[in-house]
N, CA and C atoms of all chains as a GROMACS GRO file, in nm:
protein
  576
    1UNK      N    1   0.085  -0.121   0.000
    1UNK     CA    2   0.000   0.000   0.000
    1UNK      C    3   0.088   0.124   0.000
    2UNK      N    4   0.067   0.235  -0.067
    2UNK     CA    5   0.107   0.334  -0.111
    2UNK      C    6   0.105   0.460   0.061
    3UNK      N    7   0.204   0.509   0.067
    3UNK     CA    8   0.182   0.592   0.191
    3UNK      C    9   0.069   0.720   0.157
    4UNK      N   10   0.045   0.766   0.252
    4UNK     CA   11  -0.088   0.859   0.256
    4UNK      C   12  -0.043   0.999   0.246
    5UNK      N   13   0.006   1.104   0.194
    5UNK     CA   14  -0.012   1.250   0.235
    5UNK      C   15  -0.103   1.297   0.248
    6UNK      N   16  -0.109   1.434   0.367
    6UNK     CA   17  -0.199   1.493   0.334
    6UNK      C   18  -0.160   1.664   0.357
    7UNK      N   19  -0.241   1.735   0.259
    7UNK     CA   20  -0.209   1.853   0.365
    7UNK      C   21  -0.326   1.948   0.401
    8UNK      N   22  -0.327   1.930   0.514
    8UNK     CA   23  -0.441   2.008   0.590
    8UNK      C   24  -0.453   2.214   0.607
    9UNK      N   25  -0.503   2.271   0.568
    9UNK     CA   26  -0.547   2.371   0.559
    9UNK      C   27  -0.654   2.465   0.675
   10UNK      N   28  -0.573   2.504   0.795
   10UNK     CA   29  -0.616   2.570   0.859
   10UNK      C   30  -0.670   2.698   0.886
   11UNK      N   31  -0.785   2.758   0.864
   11UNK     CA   32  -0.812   2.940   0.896
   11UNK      C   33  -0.804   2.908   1.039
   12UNK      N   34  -0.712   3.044   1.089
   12UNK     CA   35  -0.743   3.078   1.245
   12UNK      C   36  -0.770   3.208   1.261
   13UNK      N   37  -0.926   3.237   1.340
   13UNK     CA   38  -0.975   3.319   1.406
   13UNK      C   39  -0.853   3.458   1.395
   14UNK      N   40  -0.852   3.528   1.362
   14UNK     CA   41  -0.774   3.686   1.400
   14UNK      C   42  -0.722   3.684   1.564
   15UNK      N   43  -0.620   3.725   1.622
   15UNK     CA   44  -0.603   3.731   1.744
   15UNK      C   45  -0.585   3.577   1.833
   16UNK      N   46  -0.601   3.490   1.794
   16UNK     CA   47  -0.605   3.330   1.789
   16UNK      C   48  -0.461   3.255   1.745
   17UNK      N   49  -0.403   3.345   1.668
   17UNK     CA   50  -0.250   3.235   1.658
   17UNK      C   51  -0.189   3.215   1.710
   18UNK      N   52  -0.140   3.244   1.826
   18UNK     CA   53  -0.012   3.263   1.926
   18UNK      C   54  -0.090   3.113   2.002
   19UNK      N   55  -0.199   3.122   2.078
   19UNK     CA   56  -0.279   3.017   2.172
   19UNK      C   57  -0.318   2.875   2.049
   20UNK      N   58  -0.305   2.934   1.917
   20UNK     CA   59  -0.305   2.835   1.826
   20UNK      C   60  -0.149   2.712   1.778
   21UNK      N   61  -0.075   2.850   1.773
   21UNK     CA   62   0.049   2.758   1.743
   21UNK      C   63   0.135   2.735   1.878
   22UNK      N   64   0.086   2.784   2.021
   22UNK     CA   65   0.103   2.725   2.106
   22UNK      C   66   0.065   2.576   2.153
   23UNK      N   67  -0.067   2.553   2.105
   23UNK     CA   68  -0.073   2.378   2.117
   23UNK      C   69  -0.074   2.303   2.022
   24UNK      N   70  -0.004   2.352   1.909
   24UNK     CA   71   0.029   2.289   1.775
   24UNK      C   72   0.197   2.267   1.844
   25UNK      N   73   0.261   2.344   1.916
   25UNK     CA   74   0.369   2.316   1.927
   25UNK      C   75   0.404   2.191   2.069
   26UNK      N   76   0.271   2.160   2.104
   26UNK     CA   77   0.281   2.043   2.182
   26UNK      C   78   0.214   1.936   2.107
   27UNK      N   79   0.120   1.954   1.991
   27UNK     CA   80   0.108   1.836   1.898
   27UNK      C   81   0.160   1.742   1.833
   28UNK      N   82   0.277   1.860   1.729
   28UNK     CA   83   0.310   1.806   1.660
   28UNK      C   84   0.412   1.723   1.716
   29UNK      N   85   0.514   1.728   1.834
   29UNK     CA   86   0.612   1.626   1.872
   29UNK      C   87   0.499   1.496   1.937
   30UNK      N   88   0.408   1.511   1.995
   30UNK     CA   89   0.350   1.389   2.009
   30UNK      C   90   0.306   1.327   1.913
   31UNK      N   91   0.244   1.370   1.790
   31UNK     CA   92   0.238   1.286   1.686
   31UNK      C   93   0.373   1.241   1.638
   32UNK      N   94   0.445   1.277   1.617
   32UNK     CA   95   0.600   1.249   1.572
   32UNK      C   96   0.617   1.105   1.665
   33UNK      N   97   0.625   1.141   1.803
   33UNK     CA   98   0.687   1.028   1.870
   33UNK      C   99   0.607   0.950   1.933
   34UNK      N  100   0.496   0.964   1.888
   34UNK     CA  101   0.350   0.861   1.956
   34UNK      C  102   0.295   0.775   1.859
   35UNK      N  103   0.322   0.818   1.725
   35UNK     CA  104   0.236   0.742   1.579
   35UNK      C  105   0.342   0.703   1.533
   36UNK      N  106   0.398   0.558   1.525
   36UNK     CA  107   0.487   0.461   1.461
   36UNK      C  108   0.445   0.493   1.253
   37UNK      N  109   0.327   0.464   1.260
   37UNK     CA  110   0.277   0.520   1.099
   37UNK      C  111   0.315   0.628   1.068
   38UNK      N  112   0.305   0.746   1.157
   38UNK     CA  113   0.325   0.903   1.031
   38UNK      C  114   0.534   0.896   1.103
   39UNK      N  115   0.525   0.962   0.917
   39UNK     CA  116   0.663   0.990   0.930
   39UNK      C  117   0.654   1.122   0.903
   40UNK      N  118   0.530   1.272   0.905
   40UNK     CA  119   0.595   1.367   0.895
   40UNK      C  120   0.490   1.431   0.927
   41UNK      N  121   0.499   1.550   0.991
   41UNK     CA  122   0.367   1.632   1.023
   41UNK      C  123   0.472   1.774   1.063
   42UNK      N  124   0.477   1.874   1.019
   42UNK     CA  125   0.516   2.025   1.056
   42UNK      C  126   0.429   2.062   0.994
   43UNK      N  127   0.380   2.188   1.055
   43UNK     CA  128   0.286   2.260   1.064
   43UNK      C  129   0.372   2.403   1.031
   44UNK      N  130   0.299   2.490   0.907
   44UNK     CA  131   0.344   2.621   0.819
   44UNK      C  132   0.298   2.710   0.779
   45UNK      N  133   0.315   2.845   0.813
   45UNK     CA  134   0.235   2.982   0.719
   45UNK      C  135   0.268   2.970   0.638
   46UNK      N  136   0.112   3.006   0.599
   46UNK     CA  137   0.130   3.013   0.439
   46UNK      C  138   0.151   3.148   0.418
   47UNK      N  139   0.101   3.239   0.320
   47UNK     CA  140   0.130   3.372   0.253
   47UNK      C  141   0.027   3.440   0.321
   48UNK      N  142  -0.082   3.408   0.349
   48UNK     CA  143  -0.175   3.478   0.340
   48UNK      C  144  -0.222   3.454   0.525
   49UNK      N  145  -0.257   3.571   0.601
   49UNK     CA  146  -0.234   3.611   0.738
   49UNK      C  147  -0.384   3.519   0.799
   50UNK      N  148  -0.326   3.439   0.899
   50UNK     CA  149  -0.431   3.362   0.965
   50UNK      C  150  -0.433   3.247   0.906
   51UNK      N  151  -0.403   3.137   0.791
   51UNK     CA  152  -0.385   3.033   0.713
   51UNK      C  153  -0.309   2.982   0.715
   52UNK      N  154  -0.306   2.864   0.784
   52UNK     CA  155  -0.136   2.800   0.815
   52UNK      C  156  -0.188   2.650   0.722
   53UNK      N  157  -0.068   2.565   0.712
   53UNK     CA  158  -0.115   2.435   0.660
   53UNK      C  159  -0.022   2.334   0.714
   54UNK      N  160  -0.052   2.221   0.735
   54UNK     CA  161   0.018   2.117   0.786
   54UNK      C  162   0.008   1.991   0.704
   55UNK      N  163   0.167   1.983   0.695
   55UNK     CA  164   0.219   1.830   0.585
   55UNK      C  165   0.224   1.733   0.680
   56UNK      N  166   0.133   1.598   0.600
   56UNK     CA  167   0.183   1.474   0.667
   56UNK      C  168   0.206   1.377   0.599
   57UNK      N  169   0.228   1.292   0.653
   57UNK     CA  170   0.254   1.136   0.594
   57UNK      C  171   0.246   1.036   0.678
   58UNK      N  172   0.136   0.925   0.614
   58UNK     CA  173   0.153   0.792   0.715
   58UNK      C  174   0.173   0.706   0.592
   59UNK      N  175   0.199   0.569   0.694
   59UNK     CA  176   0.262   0.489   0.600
   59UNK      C  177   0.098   0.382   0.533
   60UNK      N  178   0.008   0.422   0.559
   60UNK     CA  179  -0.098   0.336   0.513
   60UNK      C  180  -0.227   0.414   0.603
   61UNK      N  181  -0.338   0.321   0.589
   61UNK     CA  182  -0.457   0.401   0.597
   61UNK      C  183  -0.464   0.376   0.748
   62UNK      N  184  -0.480   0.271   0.802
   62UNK     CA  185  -0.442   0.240   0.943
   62UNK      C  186  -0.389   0.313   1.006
   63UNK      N  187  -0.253   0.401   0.966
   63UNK     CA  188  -0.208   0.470   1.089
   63UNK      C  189  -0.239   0.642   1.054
   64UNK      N  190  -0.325   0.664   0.935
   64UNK     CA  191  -0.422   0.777   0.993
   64UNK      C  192  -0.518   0.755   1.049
   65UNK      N  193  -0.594   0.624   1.071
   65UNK     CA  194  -0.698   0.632   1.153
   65UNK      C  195  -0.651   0.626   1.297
   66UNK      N  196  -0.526   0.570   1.338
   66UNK     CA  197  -0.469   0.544   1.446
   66UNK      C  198  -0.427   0.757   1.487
   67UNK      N  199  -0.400   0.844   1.368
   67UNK     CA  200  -0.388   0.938   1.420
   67UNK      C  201  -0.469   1.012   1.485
   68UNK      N  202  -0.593   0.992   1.420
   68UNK     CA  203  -0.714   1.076   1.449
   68UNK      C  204  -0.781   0.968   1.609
   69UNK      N  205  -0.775   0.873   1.635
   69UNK     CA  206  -0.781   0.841   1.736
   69UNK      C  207  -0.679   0.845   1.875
   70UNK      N  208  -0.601   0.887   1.862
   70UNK     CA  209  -0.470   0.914   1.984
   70UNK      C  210  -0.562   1.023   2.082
   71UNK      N  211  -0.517   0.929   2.127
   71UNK     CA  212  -0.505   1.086   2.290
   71UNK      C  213  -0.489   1.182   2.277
   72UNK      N  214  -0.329   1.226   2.199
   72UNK     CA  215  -0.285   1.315   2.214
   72UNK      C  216  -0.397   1.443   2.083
   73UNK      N  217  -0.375   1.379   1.962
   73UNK     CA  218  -0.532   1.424   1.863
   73UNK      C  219  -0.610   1.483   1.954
   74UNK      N  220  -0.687   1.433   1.958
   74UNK     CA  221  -0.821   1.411   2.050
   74UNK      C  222  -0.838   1.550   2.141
   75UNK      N  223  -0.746   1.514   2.255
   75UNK     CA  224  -0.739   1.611   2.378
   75UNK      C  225  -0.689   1.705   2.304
   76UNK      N  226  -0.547   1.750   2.249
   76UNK     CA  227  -0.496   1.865   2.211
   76UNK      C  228  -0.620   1.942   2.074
   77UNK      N  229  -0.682   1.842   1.971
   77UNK     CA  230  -0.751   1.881   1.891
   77UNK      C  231  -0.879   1.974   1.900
   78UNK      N  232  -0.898   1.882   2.076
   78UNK     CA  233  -1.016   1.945   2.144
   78UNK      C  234  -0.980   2.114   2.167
   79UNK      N  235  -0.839   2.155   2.150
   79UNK     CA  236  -0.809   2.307   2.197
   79UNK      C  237  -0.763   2.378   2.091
   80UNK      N  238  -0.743   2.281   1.978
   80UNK     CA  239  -0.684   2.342   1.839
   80UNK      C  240  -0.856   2.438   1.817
   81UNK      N  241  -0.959   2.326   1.816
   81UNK     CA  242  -1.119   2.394   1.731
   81UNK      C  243  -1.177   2.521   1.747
   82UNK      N  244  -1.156   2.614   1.936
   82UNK     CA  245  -1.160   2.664   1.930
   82UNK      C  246  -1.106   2.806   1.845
   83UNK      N  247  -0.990   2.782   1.814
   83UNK     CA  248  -0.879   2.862   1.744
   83UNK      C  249  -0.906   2.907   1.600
   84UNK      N  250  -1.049   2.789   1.538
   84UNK     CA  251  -0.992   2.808   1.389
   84UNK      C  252  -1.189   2.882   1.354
   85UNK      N  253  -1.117   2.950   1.208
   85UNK     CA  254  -1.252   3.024   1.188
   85UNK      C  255  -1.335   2.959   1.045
   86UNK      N  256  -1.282   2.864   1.079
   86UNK     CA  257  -1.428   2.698   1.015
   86UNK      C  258  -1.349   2.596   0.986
   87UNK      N  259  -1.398   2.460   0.922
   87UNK     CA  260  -1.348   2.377   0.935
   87UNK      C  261  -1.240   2.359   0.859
   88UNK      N  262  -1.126   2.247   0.886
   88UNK     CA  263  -1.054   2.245   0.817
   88UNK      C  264  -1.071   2.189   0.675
   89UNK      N  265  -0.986   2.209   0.600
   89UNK     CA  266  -0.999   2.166   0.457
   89UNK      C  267  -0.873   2.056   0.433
   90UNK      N  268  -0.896   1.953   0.380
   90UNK     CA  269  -0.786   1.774   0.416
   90UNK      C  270  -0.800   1.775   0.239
   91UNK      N  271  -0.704   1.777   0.239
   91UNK     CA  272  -0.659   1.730   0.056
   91UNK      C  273  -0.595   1.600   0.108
   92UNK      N  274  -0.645   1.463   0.034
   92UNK     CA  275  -0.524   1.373   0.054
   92UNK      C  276  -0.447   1.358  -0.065
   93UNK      N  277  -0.334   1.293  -0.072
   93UNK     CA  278  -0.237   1.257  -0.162
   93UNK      C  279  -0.224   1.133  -0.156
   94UNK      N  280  -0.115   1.064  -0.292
   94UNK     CA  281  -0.090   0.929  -0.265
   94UNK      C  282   0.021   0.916  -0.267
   95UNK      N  283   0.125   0.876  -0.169
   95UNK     CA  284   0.278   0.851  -0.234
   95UNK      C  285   0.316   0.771  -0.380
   96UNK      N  286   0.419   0.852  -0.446
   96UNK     CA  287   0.461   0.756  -0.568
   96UNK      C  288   0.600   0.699  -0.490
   97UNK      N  289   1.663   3.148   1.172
   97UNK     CA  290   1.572   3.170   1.068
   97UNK      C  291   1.486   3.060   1.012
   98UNK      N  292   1.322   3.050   0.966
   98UNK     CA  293   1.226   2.950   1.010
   98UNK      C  294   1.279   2.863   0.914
   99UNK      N  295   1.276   2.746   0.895
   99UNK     CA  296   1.286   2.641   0.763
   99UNK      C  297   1.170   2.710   0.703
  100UNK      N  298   1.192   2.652   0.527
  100UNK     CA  299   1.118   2.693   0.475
  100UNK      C  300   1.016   2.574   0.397
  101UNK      N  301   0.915   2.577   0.397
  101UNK     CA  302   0.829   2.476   0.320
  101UNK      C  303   0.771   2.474   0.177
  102UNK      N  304   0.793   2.415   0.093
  102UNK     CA  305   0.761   2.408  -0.021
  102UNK      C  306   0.644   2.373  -0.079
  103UNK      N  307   0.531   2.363  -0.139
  103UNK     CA  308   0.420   2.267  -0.250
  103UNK      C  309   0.471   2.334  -0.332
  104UNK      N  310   0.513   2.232  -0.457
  104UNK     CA  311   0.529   2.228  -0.579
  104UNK      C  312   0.362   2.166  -0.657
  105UNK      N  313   0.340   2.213  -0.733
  105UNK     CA  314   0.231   2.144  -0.804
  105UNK      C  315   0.255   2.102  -0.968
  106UNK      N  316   0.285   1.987  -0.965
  106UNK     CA  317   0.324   2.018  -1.110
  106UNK      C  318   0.200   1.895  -1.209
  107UNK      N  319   0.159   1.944  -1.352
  107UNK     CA  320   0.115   1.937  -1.404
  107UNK      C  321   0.164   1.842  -1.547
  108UNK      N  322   0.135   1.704  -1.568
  108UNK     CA  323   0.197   1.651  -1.612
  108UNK      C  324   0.096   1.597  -1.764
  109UNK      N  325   0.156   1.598  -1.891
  109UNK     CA  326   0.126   1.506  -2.002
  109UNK      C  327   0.048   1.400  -1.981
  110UNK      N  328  -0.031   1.404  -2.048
  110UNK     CA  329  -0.117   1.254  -2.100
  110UNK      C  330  -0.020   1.166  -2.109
  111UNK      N  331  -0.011   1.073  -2.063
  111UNK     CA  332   0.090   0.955  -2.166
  111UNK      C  333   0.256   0.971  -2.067
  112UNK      N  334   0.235   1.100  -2.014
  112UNK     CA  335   0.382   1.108  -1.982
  112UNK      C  336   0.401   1.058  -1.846
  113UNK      N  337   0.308   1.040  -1.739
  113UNK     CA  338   0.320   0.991  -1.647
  113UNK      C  339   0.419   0.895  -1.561
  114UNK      N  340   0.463   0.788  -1.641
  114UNK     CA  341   0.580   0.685  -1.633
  114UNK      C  342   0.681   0.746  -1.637
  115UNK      N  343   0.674   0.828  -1.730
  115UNK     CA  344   0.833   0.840  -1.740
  115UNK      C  345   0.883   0.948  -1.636
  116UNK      N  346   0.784   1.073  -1.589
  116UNK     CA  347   0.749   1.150  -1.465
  116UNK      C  348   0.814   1.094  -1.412
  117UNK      N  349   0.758   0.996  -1.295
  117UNK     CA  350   0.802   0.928  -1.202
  117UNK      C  351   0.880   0.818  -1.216
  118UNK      N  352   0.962   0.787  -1.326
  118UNK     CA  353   1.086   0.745  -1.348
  118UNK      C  354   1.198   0.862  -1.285
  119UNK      N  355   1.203   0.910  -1.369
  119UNK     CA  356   1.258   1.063  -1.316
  119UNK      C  357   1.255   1.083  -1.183
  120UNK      N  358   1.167   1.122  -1.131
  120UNK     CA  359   1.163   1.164  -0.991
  120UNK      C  360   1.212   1.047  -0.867
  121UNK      N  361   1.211   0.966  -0.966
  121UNK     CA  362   1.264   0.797  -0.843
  121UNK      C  363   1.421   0.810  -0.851
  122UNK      N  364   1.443   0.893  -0.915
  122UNK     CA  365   1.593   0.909  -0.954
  122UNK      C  366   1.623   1.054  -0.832
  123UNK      N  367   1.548   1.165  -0.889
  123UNK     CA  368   1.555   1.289  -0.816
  123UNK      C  369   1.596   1.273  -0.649
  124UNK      N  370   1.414   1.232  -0.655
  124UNK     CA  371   1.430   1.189  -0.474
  124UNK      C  372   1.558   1.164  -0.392
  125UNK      N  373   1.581   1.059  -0.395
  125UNK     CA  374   1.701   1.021  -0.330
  125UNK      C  375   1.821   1.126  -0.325
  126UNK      N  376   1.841   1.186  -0.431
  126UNK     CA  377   1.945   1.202  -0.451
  126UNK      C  378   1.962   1.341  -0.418
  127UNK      N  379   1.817   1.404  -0.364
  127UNK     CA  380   1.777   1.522  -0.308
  127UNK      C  381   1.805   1.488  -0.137
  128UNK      N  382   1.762   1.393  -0.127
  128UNK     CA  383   1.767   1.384   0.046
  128UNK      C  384   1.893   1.344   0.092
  129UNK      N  385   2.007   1.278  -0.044
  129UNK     CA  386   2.134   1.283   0.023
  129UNK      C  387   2.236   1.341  -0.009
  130UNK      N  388   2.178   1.414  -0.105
  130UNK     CA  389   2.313   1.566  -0.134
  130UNK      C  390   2.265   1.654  -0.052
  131UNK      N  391   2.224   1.691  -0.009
  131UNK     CA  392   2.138   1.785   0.041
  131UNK      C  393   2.116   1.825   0.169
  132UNK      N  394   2.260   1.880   0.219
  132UNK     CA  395   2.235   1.846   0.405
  132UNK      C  396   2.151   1.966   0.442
  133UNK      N  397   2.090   2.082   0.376
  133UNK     CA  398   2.011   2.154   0.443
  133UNK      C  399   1.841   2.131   0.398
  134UNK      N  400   1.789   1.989   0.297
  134UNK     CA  401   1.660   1.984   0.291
  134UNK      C  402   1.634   1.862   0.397
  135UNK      N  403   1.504   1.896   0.464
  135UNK     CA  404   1.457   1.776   0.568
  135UNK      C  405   1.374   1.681   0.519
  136UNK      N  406   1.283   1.743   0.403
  136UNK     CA  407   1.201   1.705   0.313
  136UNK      C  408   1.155   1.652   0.185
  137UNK      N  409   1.116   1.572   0.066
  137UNK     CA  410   1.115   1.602  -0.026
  137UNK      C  411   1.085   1.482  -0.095
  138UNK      N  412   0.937   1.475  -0.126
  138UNK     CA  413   0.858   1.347  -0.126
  138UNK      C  414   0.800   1.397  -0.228
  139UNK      N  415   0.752   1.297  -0.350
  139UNK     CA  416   0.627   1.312  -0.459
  139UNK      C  417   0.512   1.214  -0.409
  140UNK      N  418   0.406   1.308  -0.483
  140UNK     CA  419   0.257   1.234  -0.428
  140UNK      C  420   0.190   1.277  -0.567
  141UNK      N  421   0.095   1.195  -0.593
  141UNK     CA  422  -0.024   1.176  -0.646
  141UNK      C  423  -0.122   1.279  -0.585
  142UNK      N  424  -0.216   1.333  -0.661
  142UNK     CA  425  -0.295   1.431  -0.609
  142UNK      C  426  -0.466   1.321  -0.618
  143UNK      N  427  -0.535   1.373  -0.617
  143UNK     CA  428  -0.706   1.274  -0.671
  143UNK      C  429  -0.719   1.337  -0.816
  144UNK      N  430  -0.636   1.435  -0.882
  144UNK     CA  431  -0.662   1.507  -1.023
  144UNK      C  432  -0.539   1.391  -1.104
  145UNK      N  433  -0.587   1.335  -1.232
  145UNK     CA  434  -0.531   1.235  -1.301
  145UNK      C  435  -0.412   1.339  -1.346
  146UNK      N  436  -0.295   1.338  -1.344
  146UNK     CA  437  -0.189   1.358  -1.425
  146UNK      C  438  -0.121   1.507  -1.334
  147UNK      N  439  -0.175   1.524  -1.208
  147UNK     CA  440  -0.126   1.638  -1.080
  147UNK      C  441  -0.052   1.556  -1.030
  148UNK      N  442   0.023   1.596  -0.948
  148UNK     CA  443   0.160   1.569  -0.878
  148UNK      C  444   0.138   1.731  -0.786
  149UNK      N  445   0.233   1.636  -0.642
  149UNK     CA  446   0.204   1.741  -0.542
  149UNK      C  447   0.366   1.686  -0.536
  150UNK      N  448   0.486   1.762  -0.464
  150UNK     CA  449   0.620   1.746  -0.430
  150UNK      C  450   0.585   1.817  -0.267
  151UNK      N  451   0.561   1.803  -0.193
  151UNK     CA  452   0.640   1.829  -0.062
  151UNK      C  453   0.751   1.831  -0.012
  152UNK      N  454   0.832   1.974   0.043
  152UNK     CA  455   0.957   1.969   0.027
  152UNK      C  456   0.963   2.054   0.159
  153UNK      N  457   1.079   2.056   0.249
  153UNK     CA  458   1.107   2.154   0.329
  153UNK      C  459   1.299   2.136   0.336
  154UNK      N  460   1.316   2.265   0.360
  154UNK     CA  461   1.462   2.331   0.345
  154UNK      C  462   1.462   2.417   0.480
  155UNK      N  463   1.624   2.416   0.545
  155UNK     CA  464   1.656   2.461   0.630
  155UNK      C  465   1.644   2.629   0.618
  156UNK      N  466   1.697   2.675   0.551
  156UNK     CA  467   1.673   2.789   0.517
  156UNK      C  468   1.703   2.882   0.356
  157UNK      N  469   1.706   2.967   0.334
  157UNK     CA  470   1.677   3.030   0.215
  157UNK      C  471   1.807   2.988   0.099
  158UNK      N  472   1.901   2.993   0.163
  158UNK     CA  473   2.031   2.943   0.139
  158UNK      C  474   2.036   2.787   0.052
  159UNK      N  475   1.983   2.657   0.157
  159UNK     CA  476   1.925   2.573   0.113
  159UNK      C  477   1.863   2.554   0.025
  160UNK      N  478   1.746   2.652  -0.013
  160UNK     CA  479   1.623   2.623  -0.173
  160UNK      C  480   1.693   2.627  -0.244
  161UNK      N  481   1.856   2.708  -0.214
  161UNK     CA  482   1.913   2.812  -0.343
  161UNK      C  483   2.004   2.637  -0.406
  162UNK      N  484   2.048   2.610  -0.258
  162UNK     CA  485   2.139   2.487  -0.320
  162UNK      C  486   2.106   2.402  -0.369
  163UNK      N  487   1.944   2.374  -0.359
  163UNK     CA  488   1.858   2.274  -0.437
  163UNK      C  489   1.884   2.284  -0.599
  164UNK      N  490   1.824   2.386  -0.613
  164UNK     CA  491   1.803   2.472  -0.746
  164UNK      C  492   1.909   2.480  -0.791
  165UNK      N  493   2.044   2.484  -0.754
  165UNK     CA  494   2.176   2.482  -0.823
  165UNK      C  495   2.246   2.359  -0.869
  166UNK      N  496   2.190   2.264  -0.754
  166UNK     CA  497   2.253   2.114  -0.749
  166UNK      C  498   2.251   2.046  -0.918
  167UNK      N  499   2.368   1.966  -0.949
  167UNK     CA  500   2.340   1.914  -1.023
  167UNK      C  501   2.269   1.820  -1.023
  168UNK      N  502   2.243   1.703  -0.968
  168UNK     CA  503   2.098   1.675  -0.916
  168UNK      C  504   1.975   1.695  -0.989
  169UNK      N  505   1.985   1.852  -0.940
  169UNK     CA  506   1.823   1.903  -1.017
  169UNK      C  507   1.811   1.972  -1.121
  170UNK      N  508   1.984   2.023  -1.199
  170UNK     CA  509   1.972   2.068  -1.301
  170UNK      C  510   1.961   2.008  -1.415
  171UNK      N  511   2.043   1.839  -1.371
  171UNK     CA  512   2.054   1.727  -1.462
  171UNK      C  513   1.890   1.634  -1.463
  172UNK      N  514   1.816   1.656  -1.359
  172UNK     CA  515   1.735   1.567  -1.359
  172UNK      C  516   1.609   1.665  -1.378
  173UNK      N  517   1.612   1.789  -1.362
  173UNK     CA  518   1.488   1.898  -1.421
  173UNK      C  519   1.465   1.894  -1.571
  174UNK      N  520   1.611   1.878  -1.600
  174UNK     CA  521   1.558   1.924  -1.727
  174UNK      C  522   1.511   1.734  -1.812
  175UNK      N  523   1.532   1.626  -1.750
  175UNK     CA  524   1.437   1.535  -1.798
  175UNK      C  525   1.277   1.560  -1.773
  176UNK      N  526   1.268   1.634  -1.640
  176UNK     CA  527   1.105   1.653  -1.609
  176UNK      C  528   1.066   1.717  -1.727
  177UNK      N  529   1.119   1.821  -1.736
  177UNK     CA  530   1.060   1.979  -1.834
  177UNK      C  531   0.989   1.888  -1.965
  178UNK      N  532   1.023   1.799  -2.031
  178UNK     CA  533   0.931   1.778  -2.108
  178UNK      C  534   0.847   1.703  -2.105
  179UNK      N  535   0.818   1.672  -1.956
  179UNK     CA  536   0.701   1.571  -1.926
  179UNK      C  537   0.540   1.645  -1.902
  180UNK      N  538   0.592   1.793  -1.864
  180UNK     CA  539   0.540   1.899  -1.803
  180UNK      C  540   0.410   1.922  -1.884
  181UNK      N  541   0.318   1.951  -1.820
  181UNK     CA  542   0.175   2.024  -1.940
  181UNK      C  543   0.185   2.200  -1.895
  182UNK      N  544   0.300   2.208  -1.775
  182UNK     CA  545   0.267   2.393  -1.809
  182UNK      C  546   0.381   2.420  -1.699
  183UNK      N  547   0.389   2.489  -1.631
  183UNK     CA  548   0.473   2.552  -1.592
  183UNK      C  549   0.446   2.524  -1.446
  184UNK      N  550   0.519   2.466  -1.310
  184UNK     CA  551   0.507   2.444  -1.187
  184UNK      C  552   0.446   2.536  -1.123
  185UNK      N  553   0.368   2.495  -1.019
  185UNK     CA  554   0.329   2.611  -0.928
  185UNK      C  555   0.390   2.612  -0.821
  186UNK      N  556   0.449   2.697  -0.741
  186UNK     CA  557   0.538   2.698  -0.648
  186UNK      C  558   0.455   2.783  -0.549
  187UNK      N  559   0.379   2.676  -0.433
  187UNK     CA  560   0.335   2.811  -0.329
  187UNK      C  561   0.470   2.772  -0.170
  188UNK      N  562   0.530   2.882  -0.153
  188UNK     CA  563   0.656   2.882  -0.034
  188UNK      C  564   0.570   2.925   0.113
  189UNK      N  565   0.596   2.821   0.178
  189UNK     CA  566   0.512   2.817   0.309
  189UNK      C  567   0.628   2.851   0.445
  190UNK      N  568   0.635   2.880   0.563
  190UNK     CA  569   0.721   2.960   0.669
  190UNK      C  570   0.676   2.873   0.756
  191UNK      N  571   0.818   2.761   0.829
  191UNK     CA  572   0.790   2.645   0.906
  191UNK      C  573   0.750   2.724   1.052
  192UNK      N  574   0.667   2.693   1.120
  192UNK     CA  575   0.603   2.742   1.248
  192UNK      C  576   0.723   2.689   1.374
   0.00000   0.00000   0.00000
């Protein structure tokens, strides 16, 4: 099976980034060292003010579902939602 | 100074697909081990038939430059260039 990218597309609320990329910056090392499947997740501004996006990669479909079920997801995700000003937007990819 | 993040979008020929990612099975590698300032630098499949997404991240500005100079990518770009249906899109993202 082909690995998974994705890259996720965040709006955050005006006044919201600092408390935003504050628990993105306790996310992303727990996904790193908690999900055996993803080999990549940093989180990036884009150009345009309040729109950040985050690259990932797992190695199959299993260990994105294993992402979105973690603890660490979950609880920290629970503090990402307030932050953002609608839902996110998930493009997936397929590794070649 | 932040790493820097890359989407490349590139746009590929009817028919030319194979030989695309012939190419790039060559690139890859040879990007992640010449290359002591990129961390990044993966091809993906998009859900659009004949899109290609490149995910890439570089230490800093210095780094994109050495990409872009490498022989590497000058010898192995210009096999892409005629696989191409138009001209890359390059959106540059600012690692958080």
């Amino acid at each position: 099976m082909s690995a998974i990218g994705i890259i996720a597309t965040l709006r955050v609320q005006a006044g919201k980034e600092e408390e935003f990329e504050g628990v993105f910056a306790e996310l992303a090392p727990a996904v790193r060292a908690g999900e055996p499947g993803n080999s990549y997740y940093r989180l990036f501004r884009t150009g345009e003010a309040g729109v950040y996006k985050v690259l990932e990669c797992y190695d199959d479909e299993a260990a994105t579902e294993a992402h979105r079920a973690s603890d660490h997801f979950r609880t920290l995700g629970a503090k990402l939602g307030p932050c953002l000003a609608g839902a996110p937007e998930i493009e997936r990819l397929t590794a070649v």
